[in-house]
Every structure is written in C-alpha cells, then in structure tokens.
MDTraj code that builds the backbone (N, CA, C; nanometers):
import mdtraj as md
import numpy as np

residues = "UNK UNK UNK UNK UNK UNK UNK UNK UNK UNK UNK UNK UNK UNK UNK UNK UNK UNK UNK UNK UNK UNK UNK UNK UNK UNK UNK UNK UNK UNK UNK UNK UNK UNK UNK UNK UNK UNK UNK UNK UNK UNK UNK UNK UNK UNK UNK UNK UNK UNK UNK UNK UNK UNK UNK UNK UNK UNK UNK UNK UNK UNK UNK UNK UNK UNK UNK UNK UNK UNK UNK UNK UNK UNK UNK UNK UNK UNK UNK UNK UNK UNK UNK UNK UNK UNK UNK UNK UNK UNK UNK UNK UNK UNK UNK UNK UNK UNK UNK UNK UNK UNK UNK UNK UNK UNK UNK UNK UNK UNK UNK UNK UNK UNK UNK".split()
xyz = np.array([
    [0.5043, 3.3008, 0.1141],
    [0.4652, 3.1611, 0.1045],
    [0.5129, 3.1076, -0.0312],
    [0.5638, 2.9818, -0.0536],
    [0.6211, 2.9348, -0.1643],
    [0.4836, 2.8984, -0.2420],
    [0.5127, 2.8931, -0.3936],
    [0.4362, 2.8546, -0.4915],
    [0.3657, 2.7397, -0.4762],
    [0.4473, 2.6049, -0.4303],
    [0.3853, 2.4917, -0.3805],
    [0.3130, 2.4857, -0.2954],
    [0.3251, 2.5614, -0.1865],
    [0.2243, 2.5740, -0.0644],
    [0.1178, 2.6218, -0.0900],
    [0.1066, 2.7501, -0.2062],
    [-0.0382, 2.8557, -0.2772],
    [-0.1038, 2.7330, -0.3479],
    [-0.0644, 2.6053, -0.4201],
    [-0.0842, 2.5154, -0.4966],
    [-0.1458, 2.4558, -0.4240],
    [-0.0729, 2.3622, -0.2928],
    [-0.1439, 2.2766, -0.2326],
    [-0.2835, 2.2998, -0.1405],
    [-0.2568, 2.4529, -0.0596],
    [-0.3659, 2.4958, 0.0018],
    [-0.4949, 2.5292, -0.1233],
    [-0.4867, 2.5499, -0.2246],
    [-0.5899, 2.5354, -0.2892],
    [-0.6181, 2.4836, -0.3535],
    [-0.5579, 2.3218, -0.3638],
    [-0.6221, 2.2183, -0.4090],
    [-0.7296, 2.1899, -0.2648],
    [-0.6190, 2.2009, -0.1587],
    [-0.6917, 2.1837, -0.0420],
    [-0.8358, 2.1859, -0.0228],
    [-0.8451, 2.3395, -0.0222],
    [-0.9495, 2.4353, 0.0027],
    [-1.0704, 2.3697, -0.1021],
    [-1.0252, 2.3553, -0.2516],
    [-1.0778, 2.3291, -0.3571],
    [-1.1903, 2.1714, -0.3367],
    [-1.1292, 2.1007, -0.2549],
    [-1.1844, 1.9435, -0.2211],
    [-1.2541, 1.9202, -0.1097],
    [-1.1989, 2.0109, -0.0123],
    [-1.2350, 2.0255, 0.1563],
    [-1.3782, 2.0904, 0.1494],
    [-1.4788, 2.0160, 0.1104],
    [-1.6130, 2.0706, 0.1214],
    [-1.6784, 2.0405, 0.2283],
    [-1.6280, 2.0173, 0.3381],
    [-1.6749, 2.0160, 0.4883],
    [-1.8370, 1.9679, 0.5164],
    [-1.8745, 1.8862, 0.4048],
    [-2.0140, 1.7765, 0.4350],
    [-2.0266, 1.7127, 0.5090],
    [-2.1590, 1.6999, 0.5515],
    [-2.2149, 1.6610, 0.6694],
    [-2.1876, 1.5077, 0.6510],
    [-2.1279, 1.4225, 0.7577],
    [-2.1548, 1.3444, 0.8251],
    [-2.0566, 1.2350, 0.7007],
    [-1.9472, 1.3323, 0.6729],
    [-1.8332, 1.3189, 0.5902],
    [-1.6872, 1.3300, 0.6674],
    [-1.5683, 1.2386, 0.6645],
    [-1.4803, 1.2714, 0.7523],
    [-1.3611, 1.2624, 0.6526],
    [-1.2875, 1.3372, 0.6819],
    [-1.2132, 1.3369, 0.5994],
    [-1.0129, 1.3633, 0.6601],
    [-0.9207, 1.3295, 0.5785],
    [-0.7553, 1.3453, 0.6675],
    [-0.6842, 1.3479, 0.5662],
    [-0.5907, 1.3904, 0.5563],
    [-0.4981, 1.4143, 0.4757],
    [-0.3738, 1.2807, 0.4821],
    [-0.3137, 1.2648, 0.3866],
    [-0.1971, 1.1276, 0.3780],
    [-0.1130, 1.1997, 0.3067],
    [0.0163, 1.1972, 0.3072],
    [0.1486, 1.2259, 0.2560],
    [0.2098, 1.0770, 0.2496],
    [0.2486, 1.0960, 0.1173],
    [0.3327, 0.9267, 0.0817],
    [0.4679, 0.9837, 0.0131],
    [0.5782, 0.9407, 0.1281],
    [0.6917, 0.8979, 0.0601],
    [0.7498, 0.8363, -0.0188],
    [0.7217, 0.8787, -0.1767],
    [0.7519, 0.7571, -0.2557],
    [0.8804, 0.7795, -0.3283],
    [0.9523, 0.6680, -0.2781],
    [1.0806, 0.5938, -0.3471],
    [1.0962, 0.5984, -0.4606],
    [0.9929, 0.5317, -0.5330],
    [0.9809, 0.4905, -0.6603],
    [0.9984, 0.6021, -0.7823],
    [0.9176, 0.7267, -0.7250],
    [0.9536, 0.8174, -0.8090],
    [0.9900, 0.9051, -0.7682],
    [1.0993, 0.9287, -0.6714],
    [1.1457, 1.0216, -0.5982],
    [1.0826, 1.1610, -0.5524],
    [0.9503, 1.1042, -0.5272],
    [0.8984, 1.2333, -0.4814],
    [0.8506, 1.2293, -0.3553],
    [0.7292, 1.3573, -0.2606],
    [0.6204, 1.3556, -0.2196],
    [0.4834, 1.3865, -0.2360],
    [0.3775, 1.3565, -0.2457],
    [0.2722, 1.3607, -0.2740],
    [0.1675, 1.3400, -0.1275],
    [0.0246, 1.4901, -0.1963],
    [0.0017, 1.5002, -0.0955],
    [-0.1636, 1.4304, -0.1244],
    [-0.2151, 1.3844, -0.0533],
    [-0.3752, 1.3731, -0.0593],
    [-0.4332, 1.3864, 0.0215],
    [-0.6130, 1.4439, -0.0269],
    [-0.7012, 1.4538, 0.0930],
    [-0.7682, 1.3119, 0.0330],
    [-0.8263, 1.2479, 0.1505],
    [-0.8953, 1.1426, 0.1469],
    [-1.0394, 1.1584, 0.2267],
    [-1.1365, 1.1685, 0.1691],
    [-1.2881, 1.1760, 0.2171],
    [-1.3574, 1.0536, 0.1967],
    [-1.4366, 1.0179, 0.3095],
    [-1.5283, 0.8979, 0.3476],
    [-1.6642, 0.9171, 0.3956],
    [-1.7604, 0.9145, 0.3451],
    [-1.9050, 0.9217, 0.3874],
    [-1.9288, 0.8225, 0.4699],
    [-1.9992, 0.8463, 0.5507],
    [-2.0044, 0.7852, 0.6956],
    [-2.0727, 0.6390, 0.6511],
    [-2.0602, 0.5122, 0.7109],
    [-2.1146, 0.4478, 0.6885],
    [-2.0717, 0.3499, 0.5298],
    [-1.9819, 0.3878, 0.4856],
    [-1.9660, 0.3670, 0.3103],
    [-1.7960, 0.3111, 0.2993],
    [-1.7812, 0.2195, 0.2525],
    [-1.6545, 0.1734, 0.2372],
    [-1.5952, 0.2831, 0.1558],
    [-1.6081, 0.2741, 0.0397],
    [-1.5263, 0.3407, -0.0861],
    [-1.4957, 0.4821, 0.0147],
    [-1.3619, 0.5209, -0.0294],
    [-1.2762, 0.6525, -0.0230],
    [-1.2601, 0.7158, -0.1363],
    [-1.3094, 0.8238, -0.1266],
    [-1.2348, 0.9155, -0.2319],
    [-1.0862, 0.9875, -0.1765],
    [-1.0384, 0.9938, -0.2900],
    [-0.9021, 1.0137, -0.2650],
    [-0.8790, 1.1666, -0.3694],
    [-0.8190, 1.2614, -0.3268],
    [-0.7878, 1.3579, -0.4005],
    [-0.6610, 1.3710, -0.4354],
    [-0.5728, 1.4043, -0.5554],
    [-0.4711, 1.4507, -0.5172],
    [-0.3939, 1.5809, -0.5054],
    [-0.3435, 1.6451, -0.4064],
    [-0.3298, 1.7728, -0.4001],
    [-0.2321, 1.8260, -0.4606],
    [-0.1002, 1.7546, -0.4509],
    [0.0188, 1.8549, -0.4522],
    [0.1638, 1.7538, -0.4969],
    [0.2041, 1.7324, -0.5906],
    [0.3287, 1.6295, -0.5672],
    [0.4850, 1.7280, -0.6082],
    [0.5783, 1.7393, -0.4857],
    [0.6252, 1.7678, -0.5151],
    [0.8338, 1.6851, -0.4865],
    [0.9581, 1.7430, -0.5758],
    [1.0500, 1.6116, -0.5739],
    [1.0970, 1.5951, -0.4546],
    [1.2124, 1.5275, -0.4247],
    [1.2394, 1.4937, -0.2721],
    [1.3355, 1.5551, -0.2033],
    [1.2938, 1.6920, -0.1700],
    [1.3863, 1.8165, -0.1148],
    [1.3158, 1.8123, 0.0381],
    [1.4171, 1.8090, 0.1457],
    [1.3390, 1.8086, 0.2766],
    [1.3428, 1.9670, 0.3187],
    [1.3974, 2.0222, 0.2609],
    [1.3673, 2.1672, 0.3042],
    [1.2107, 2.1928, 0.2553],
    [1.2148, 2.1619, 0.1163],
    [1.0869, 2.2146, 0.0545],
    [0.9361, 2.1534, 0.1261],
    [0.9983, 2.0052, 0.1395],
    [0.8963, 1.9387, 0.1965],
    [0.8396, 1.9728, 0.3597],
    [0.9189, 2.0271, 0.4422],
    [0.9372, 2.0862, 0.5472],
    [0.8665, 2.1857, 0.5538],
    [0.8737, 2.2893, 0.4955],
    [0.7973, 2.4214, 0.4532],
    [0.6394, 2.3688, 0.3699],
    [0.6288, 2.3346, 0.2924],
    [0.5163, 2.3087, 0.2063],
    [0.4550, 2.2274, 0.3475],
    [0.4924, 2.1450, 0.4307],
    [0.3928, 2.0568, 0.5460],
    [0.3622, 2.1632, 0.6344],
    [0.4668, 2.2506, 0.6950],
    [0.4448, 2.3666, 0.7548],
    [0.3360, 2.3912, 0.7600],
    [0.2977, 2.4759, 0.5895],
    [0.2662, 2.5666, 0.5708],
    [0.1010, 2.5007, 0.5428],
    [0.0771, 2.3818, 0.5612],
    [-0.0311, 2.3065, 0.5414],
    [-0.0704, 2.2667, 0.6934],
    [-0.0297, 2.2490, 0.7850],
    [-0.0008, 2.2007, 0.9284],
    [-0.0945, 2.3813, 0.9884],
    [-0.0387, 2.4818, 0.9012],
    [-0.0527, 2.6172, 1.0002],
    [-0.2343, 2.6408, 0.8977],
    [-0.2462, 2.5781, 0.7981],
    [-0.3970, 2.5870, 0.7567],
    [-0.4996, 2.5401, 0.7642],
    [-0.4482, 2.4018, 0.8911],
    [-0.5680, 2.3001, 0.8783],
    [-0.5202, 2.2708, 0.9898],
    [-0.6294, 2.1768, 1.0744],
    [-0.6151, 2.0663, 1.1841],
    [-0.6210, 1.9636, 1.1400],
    [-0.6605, 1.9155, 1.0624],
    [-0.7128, 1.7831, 1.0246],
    [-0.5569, 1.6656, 1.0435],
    [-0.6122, 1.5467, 1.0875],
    [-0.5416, 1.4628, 1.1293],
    [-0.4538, 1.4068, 0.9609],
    [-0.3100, 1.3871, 0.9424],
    [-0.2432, 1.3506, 0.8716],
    [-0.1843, 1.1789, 0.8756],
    [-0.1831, 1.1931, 0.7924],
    [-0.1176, 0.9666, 0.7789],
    [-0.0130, 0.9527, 0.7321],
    [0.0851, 0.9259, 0.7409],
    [0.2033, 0.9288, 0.6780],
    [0.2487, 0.7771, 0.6171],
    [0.2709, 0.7974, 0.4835],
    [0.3212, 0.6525, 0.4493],
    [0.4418, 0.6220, 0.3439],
    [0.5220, 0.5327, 0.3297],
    [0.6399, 0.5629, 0.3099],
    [0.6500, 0.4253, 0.1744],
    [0.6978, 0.4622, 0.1060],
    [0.6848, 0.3462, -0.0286],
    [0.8044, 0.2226, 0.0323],
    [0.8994, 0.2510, 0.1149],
    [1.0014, 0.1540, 0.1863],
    [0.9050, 0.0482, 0.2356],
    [0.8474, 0.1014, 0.2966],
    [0.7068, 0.0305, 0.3929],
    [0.6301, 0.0016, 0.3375],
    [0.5655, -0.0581, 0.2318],
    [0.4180, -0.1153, 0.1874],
    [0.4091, -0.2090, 0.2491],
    [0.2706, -0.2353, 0.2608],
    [0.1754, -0.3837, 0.3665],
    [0.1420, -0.4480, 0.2508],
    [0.1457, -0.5705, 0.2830],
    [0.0755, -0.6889, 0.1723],
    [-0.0771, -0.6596, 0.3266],
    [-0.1583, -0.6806, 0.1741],
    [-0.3133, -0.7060, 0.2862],
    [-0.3276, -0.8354, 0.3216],
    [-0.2040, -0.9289, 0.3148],
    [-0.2395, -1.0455, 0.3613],
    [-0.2444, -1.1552, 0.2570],
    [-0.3422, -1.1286, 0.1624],
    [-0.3839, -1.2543, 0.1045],
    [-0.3777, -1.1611, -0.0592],
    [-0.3409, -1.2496, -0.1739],
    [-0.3336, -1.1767, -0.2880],
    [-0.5250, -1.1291, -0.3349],
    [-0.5125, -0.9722, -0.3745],
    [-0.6561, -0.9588, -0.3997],
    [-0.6824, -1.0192, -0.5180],
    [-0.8402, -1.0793, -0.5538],
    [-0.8423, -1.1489, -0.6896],
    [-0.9670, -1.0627, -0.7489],
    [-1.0437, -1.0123, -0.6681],
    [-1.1950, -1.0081, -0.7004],
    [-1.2355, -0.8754, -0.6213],
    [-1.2230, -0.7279, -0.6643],
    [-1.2563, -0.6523, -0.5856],
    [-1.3584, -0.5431, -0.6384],
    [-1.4658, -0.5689, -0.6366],
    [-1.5941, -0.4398, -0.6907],
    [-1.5835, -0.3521, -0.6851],
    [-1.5286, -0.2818, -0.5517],
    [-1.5005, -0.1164, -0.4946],
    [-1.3921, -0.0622, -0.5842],
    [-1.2912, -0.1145, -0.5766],
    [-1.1970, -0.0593, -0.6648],
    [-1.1825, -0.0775, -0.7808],
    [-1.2682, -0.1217, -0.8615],
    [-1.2648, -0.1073, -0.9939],
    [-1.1903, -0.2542, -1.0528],
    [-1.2120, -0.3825, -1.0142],
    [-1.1917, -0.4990, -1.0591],
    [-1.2915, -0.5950, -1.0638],
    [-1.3704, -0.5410, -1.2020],
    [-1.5033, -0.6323, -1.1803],
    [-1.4844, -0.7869, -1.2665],
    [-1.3583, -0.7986, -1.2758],
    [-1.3362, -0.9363, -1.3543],
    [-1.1902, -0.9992, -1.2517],
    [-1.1970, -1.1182, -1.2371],
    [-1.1382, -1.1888, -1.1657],
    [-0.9743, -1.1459, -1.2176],
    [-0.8799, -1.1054, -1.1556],
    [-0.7389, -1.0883, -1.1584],
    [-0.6082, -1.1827, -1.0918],
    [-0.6897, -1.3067, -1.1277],
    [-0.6193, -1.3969, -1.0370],
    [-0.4293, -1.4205, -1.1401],
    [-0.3656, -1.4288, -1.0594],
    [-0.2413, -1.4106, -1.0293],
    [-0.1850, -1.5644, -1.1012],
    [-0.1184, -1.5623, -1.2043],
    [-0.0275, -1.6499, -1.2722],
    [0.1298, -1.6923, -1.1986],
    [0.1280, -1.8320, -1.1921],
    [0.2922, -1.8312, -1.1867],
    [0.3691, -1.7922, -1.2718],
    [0.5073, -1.7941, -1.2348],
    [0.5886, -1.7650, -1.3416],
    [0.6478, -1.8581, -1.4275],
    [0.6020, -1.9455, -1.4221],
    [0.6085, -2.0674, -1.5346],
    [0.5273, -2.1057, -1.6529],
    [0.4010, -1.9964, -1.6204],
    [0.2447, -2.0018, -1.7186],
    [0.3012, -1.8938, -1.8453],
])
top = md.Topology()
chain = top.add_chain()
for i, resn in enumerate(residues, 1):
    res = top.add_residue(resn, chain, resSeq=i)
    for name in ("N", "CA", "C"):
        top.add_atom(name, md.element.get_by_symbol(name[0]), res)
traj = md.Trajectory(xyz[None], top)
C-alpha cells in the first residue's frame, strides 16, 4: 500500500467516530487552482446545519496516484463519496453578505470596482 493511502486511511479512521445519529461522506475536490487533490470527511449531526469538515489527505495531480490512493480508500470504506471539481464552482445564487454559521458575524457586503 502506498504511503498516501497509510496517511489517508488514518486520518480516516482518526475522524470516522461512527456517532450516533451522525452521518457522515467523504468529498474529493479537484482543484485547479493548486494543482492538486484533496480528500475530506464531512460529518453532520442530525438535525444541525453546520458541517464539520475534516481534512484527510492532499495529494499533487498524478492520476495514477490518485487512482490508487481512491482505490485504496473505496476498498476501506462504503461510505458514499461527492466529487467536486474547481472547473465547476456554483455561485449560490445571490452574493453572501451576512452568514453566522460560517464564521461572518459582521456584514461582508461586496464593493464595486469603482469604490
């Protein structure tokens, strides 16, 4: 088993505390930006907006490696995976200004570029 895979399965293992009435999936993001992949577990208490987000494993943008390291994560877990790709980002629609959960407790409202 490669080094990255011993890495990621025990960040894995390390976060995956299998609590009650807790659900939790894994996301892999293709990111462009810094030519890598990166892996996360993401856990949600039932009932509760906020996500915790872990991060497991980032490694650069080799599809062999990445191939093997998913493998080898695919053959240790069931848990449902999300795949998301930095080409692809979603606007949520409307610019956020005001968000409590994530850590914007002061208004971030958005300047033109003429101000």
């Amino acid at each position: 088993m490669l080094a990255e895979s011993k890495t990621l399965l025990a960040n894995f293992d390390r976060y995956f505390l299998r609590r009650y009435q807790w659900r939790y999936h894994l996301m892999i993001v293709d990111n462009h930006l810094f030519d890598c992949y990166t892996f996360f577990l993401q856990a949600q208490r039932a009932n509760e907006k906020l996500l915790h987000s872990y991060d497991l494993l980032e490694i650069p943008r080799d599809d062999l490696l990445y191939q093997q390291v998913l493998a080898d994560l695919q053959a240790h877990t069931q848990l449902s995976i999300e795949f998301r790709n930095t080409h692809h980002l979603v606007h949520p629609g409307t610019n956020i200004v005001h968000d409590l959960e994530h850590g914007h407790g002061r208004s971030t409202k958005y300047h033109s570029e003429t101000d």
